[in-house]
C-alpha positions in Angstrom: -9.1 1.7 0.8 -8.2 1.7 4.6 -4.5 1.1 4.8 -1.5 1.7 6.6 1.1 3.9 5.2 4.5 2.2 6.6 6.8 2.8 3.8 7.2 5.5 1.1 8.2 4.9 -1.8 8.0 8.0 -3.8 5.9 10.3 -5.4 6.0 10.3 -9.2 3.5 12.2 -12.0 3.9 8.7 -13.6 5.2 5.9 -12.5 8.9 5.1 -13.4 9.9 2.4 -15.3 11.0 -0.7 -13.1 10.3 0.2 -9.8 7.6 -2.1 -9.4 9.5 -4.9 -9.6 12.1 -3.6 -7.3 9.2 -2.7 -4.8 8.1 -6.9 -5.5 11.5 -8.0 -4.5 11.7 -5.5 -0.9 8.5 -6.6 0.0 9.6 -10.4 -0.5 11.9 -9.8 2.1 9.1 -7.8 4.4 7.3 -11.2 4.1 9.7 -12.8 5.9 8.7 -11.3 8.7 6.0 -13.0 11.3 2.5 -12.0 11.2 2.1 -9.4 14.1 -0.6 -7.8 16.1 -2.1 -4.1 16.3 -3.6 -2.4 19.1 -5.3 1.3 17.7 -6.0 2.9 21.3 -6.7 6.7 20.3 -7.8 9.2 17.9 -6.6 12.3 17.1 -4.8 14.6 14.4 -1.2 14.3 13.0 0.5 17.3 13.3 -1.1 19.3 11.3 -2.8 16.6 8.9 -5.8 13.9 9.0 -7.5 12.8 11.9 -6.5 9.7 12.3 -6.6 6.4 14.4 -3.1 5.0 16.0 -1.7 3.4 19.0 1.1 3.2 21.3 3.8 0.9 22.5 2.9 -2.5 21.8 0.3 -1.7 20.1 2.2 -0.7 17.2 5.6 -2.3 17.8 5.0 -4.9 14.7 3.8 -1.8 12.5 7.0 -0.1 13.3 9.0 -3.5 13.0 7.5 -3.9 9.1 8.4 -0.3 8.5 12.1 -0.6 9.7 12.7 -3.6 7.5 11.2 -2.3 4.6 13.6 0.7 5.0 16.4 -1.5 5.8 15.8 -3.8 2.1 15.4 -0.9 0.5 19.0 0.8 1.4 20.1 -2.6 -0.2 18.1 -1.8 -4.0 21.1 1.5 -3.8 17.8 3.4 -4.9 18.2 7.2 -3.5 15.8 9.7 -1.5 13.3 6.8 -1.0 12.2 4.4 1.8 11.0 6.6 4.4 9.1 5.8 7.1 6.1 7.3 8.4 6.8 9.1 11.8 3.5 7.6 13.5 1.7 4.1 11.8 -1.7 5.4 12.1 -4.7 4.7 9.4 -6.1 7.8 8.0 -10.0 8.7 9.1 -10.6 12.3 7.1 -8.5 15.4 5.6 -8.3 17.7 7.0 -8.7 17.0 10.8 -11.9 17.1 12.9 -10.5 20.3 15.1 -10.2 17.1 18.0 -7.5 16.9 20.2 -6.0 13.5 20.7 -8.0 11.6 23.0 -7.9 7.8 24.0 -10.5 5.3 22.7 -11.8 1.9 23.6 -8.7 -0.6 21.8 -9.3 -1.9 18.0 -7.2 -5.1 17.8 -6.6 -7.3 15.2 -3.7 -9.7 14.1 -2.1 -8.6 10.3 -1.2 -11.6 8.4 -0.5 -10.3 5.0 0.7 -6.1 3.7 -0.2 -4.8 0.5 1.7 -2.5 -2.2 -0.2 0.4 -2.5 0.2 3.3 -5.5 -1.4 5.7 -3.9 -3.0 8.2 -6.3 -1.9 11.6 -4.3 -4.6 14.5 -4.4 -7.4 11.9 -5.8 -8.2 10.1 -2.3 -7.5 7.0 -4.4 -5.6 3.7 -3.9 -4.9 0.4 -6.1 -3.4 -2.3 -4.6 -0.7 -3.9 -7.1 0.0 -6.9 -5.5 -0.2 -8.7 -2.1 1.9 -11.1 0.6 1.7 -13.1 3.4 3.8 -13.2 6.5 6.0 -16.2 6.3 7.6 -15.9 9.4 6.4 -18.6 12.6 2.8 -17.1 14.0 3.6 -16.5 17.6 0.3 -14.4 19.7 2.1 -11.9 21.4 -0.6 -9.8 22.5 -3.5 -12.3 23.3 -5.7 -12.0 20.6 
């Protein structure tokens, strides 16, 4: 599953008891937010992970807006050591890196309407989505899509 990681919400051998549901209610609260555009403009490696696709600036400002928020409502849940963000949205191509060094590309855009909570099955390059929401806030085109 292509995704982007925004949020983390902890790494567990199994999953804890209850979390989900508290995960349901900080992501009722992402919703709120508008749908937002994306602009993926280059390639290249995280520092010393994936090769990956991201963007810059604009491109990315509603990626980073969705990440903040979803740090911000979680604070709130009083949960500990959980919530980070991710230091660069980017979607993941292949592990371990392509030995490429970041270089610009021709601009992927699209317009997210709805985010998805994702376990992500560390170490097994597996993903299952555990439920799904729309963007409630007013759908304004920023970037011209």
């Amino acid at each position: 599953m292509l995704h982007f990681t925004l949020l983390r919400l902890g790494s567990y051998p199994e999953r804890p008891v209850g979390l989900i549901p508290i995960f349901e209610e900080v992501a009722e609260q992402i919703a709120t937010l508008s749908p937002s555009d994306v602009i993926l403009d280059w390639l290249g490696p995280l520092t010393s992970g994936p090769s990956v696709l991201s963007g810059s600036g604009r491109g990315i400002a509603g990626l980073r807006k969705i990440s903040r928020k979803g740090q911000e409502e979680v604070k709130k849940t009083g949960l500990k050591n959980i919530g980070g963000a991710t230091s660069q949205p980017h979607l993941t191509l292949v592990y371990p890196h392509l030995g490429l060094g970041k270089r610009p590309i021709d601009p992927i855009r699209w317009r997210v309407y709805d985010f998805i909570l994702v376990d992500s099955l560390n170490g097994l390059g597996k993903h299952v989505e555990l439920n799904r929401w729309r963007f409630r806030g007013p759908d304004q085109l920023s970037l011209g899509l």
